[in-house]
N, C-alpha and C positions, 0 to 999 in steps of 0.2 A: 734474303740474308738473315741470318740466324743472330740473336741478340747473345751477347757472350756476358757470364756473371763476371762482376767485378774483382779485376784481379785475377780474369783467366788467361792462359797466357804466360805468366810470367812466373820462373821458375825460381828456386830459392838462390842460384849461383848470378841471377840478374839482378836480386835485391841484393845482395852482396857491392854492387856498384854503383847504389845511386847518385846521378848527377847531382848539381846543387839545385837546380828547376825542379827536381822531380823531390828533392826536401823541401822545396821552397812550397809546392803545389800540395802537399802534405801539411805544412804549418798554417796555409790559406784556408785548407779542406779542415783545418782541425779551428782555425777563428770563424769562419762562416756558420760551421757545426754547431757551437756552440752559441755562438749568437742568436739561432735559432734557436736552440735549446733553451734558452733561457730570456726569450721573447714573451713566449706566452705566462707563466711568471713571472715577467716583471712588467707588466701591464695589469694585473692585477695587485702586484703591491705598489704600486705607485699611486692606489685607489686607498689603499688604507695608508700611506705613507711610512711605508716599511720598505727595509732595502734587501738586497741579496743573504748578507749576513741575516737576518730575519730567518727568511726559509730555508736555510741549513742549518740553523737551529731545530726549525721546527722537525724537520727532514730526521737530522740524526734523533733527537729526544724519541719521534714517533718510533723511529726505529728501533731504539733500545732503551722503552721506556726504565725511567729511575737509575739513568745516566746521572753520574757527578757532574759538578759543574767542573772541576779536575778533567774529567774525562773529555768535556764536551770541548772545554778549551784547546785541550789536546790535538781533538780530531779536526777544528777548526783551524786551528794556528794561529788564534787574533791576538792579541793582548787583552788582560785581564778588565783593563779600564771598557774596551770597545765592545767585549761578551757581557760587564758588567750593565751596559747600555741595553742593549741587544734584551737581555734578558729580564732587566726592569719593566720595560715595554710591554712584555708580553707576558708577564706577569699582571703589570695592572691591567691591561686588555683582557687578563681573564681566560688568555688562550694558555699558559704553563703555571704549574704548581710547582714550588719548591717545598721541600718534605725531607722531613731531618731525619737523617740517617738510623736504622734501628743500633747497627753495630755500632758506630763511632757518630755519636750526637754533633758531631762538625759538620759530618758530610751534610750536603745539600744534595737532594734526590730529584730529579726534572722526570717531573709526569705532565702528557698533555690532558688539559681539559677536554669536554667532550667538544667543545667549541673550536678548540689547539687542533682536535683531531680534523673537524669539520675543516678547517683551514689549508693546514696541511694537505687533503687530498685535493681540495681544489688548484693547489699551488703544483702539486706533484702529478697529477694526472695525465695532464697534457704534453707532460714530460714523457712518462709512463708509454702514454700513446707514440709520443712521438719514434722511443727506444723501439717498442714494438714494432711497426708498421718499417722502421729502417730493417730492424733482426729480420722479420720476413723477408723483406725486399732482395737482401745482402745472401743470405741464406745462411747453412749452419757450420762452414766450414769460414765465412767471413766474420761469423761473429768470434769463433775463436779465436783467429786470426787481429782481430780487434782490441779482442780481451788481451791475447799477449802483446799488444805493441802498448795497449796503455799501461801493462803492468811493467814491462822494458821501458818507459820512460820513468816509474816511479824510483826516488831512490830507497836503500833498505828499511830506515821508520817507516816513510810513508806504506812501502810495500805490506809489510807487517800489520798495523794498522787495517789496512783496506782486507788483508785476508783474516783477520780477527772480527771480520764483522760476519754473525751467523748469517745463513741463509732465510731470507724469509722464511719459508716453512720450516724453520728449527728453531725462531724466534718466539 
């Protein structure tokens, strides 16, 4: 018996009708996903007693080092008191730099230390891995497929957002 990739089979006039089990078993597959996902990060901040909010700090700043604190709020969606925690933290720990803006002396600039970076990959890695080894598995017509059903749940900010963030290699 031949092993079928996921999602073969089924053509685009079947997804047109899914039942409510078969969105129910998509919202399961997307809490379990995730759960995993972000298992192995959170057992390592639970070791420095830092929370989720933590490592998507660290996540976006590494991303697009000398991010605002404007911006990073933004991408987060926390309130200003809970990023202002967030970011104390790991200031004094020595893992982020605030760096006053060249243009406008208000802005606040988040650069990671070389310590913020050290962190970061350890926190992201496993992640990293995990995305990979699923893209292989799924293969390359599941990851599109992937790509546009998270991008169809986002609504238009968020959508915007997530496509304003360059590409690794353009960054």
């Amino acid at each position: 018996m031949q092993d079928k990739a996921p999602g073969a089979g089924i053509n685009s006039e079947t997804l047109l009708f899914l039942t409510d089990e078969q969105i129910r078993r998509g919202i399961e597959a997307m809490y379990f996903s995730y759960r995993a996902f972000t298992s192995d990060p959170d057992q390592i901040l639970s070791e420095i007693d830092y929370g989720r909010a933590h490592h998507r700090a660290l996540y976006f700043i590494n991303r697009e080092p000398g991010l605002t604190v404007t911006a990073l709020l933004d991408v987060l969606q926390v309130t200003k008191q809970s990023l202002n925690r967030v970011l104390r933290s790991l200031i004094e720990d020595g893992l982020v730099e605030s760096r006053v803006g060249r243009r406008d002396r208000r802005e606040r600039l988040l650069h990671l230390t070389e310590k913020g970076t050290a962190l970061e990959r350890r926190l992201s890695e496993p992640q990293r891995s995990r995305m990979r080894n699923a893209y292989r598995t799924a293969g390359p017509q599941a990851v599109a497929g992937f790509r546009q059903v998270m991008e169809a749940m986002m609504d238009r900010d968020t959508l915007r957002q997530y496509r304003a963030l360059k590409p690794e290699d353009e960054a």
